[in-house]
C-alpha positions in Angstrom: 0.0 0.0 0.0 1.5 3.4 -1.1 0.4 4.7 2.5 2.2 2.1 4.4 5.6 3.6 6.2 8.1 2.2 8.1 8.6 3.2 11.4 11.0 2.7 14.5 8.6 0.2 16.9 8.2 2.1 20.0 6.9 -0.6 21.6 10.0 -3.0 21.3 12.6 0.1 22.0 10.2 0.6 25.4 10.1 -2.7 26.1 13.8 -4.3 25.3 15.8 -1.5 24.8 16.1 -2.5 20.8 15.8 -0.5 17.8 13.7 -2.1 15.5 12.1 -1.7 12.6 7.9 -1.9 12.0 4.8 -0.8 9.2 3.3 2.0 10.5 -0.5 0.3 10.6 1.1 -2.8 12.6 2.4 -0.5 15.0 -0.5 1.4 15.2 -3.0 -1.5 15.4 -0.6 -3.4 18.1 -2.3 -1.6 21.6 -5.5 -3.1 19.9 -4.4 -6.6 19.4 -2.6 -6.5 22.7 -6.1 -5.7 24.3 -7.8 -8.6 22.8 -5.0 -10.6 23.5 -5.8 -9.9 27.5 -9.1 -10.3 27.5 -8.9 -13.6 25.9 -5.7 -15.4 28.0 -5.2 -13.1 31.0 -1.9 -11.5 29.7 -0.8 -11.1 25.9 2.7 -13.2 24.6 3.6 -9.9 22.7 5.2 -6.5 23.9 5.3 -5.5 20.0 4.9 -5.5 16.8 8.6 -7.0 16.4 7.4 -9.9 18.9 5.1 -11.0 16.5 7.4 -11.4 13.5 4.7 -9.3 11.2 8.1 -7.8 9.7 9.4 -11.3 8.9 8.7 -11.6 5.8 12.2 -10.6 4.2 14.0 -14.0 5.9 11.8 -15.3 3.4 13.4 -14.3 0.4 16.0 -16.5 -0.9 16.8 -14.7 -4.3 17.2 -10.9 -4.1 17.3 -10.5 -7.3 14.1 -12.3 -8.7 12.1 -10.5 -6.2 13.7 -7.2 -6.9 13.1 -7.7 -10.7 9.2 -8.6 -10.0 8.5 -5.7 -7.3 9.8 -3.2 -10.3 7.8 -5.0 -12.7 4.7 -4.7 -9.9 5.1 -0.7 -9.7 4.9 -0.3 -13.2 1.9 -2.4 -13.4 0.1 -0.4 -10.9 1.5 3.0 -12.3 -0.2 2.1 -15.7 -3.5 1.2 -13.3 -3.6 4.4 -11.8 -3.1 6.0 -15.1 -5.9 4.2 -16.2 -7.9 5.1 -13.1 -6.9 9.5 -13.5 -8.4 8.5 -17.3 -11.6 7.2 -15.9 -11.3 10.3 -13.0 -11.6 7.7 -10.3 -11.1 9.8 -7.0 -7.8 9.7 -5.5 -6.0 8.6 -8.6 -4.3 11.6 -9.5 -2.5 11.5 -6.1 -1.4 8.0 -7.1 -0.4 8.4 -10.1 2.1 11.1 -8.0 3.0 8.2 -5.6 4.0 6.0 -8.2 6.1 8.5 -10.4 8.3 9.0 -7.1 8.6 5.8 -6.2 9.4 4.7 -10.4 12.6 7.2 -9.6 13.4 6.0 -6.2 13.6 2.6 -8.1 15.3 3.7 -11.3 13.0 2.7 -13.2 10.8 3.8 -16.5 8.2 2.5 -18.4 11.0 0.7 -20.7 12.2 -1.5 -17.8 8.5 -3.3 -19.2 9.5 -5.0 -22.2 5.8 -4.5 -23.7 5.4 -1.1 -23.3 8.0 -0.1 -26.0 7.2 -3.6 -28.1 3.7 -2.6 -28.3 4.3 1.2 -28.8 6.6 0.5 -31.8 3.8 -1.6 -33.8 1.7 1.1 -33.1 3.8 3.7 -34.7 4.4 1.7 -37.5 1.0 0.5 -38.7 -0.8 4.3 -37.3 -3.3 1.6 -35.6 -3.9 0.4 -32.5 -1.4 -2.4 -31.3 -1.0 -4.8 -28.6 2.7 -7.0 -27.2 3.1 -9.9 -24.8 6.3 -11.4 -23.6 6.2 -15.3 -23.8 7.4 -17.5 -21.0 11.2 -17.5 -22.6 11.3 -14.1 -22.7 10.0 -13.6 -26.4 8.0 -10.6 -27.5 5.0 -11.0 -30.0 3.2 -8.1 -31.4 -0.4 -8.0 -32.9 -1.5 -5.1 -35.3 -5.6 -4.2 -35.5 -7.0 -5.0 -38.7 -10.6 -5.4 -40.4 -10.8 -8.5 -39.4 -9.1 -8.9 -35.7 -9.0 -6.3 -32.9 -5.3 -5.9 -31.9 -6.1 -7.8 -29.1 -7.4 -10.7 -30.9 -4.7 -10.4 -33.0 -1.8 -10.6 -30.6 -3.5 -13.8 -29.0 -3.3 -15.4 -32.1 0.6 -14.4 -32.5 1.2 -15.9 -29.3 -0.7 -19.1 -29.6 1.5 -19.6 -33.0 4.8 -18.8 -31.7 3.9 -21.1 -28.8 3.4 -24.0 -30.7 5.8 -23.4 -33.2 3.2 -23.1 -35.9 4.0 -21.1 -39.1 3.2 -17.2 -38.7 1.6 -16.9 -42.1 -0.6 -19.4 -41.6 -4.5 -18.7 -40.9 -5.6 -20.0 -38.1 -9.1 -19.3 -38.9 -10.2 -18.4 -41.8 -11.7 -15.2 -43.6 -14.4 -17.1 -44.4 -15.1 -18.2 -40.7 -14.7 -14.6 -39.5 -16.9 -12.7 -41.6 -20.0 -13.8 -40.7 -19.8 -13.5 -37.4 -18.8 -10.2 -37.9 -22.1 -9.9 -40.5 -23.6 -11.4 -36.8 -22.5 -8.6 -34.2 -23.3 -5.4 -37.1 -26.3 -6.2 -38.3 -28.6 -8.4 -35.7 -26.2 -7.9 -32.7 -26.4 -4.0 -32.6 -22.1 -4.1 -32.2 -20.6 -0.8 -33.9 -17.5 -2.7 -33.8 -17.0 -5.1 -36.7 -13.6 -6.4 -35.5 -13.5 -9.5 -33.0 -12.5 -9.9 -29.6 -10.4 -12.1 -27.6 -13.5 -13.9 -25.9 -14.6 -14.3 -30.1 -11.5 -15.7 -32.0 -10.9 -18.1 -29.2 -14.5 -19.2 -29.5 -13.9 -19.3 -33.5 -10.4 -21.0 -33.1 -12.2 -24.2 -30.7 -14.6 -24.6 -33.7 -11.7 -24.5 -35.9 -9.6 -27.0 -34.1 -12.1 -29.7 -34.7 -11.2 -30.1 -38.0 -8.0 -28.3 -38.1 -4.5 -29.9 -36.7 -3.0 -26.6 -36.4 -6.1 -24.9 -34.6 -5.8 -27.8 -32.2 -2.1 -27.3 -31.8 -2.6 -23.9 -31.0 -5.7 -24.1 -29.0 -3.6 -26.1 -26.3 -1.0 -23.8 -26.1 -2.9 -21.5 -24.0 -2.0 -22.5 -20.1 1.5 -21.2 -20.9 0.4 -18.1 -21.7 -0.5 -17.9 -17.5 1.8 -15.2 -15.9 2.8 -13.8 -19.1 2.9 -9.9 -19.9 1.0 -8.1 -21.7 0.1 -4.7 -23.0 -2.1 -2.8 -25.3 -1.5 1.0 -26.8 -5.4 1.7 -26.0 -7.7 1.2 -23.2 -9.4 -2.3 -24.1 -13.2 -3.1 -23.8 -14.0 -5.3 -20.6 -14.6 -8.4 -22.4 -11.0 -8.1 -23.6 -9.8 -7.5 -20.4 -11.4 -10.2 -18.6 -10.1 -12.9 -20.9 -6.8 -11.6 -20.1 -7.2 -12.0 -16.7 -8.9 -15.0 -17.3 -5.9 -16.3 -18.7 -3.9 -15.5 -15.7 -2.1 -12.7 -17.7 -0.7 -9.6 -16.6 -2.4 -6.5 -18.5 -1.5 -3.0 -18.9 -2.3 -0.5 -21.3 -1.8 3.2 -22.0 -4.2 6.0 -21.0 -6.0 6.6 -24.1 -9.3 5.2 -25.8 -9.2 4.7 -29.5 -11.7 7.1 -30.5 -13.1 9.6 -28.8 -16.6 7.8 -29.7 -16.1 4.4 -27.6 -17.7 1.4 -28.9 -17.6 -2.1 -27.9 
């Protein structure tokens, strides 16, 4: 929590002499605790916050660092959240968003230290559409582009499942054919302004796919490794999008900017 602090534990300097180290919401929850301790045993087993090992957690580290490299990878998740948030004016983001930008220099770190977030910017720049990256299990980047047929989101899914399972880029996975009516569906009887499909859709059209298709199969059952993998997209995504992501088990981001200024899902 960005309003956590640490502290010098009064408690365990009053009662052992010992400078020691505590959060500042242990410390002031301990007299609490203590309380509830002695009215249910008599006396409590702790003098403070220290006693109780809440500030333990540290011995249980046993590769600096790995954990160092996923706590920056963790703030510049959340900055991107709160940038998200300010976009949406939640209240209290803007002072987040301040929070984080401190801490990002405290840390040495930018939005490049996520390898995404320049991988996805790029393929925006270079095809003037919306554009989407996630880093594979090895360390890979993938890119997807938006196109009439696939959102970027859709798109990079795709990539992933192919480079996963080692199946040739160029081939389609599912067809023209297979896509266009059910984006005939979601226009014209649907009420969808939105012609492209989503995540949630081309995995839905790649199952049907992999019934008669080897390749579709192949790819289809590549997607438990793509738990814990990064991704993220150069435009706010629509919740369906998002969900599958987290569905997935995947780690999203995306910049602080809609598409159009006329939203549609």
């Amino acid at each position: 929590d960005l309003n956590d602090v640490n502290m010098i534990d009064p408690f365990h300097l009053d009662a052992y002499g010992e400078t020691t180290v505590n959060y500042n919401r242990d410390i002031e929850i301990f007299p609490v605790l203590n309380a509830i301790f002695e009215q249910i045993l008599g006396s409590s087993p702790y003098k403070s916050p220290t006693d109780m090992g809440v500030n333990m957690a540290g011995n249980c580290i046993v590769d600096d660092e790995v954990c160092r490299k996923a706590s920056k990878q963790e703030i510049i998740r959340r900055y991107y959240q709160a940038l998200y948030d300010q976009k949406k004016d939640v209240i209290g983001s803007k002072e987040t968003v301040y929070k984080l930008e401190l801490l990002m220099k405290q840390a040495s770190i930018t939005s490049e230290d996520r390898k995404v977030i320049p991988a996805a910017m790029m393929r925006q720049e270079n095809t003037g559409h919306p554009a989407a990256a996630i880093q594979l299990p090895d360390g890979q980047i993938v890119t997807g582009k938006t196109s009439d047929l696939l959102g970027a989101s859709a798109a990079v899914l795709l990539n992933a499942l192919k480079t996963l399972g080692g199946i040739d880029h160029n081939l389609h996975l599912v067809s023209r054919a297979a896509i266009e009516p059910i984006q005939a569906l979601k226009t014209n009887y649907l009420g969808s302004r939105n012609p492209r499909l989503h995540t949630d859709e081309i995995l839905i059209a790649l199952s049907i796919s992999a019934a008669s298709d080897s390749n579709a199969k192949l790819a289809l059952a590549q997607l438990p490794k793509l738990k814990e993998c990064e991704v993220h997209s150069t435009v706010i995504l629509s919740s369906v999008d998002e969900k599958t992501f987290r569905r997935l088990g995947m780690h999203l981001t995306n910049e602080p900017a809609y598409e159009t200024d006329s939203i549609y899902h």
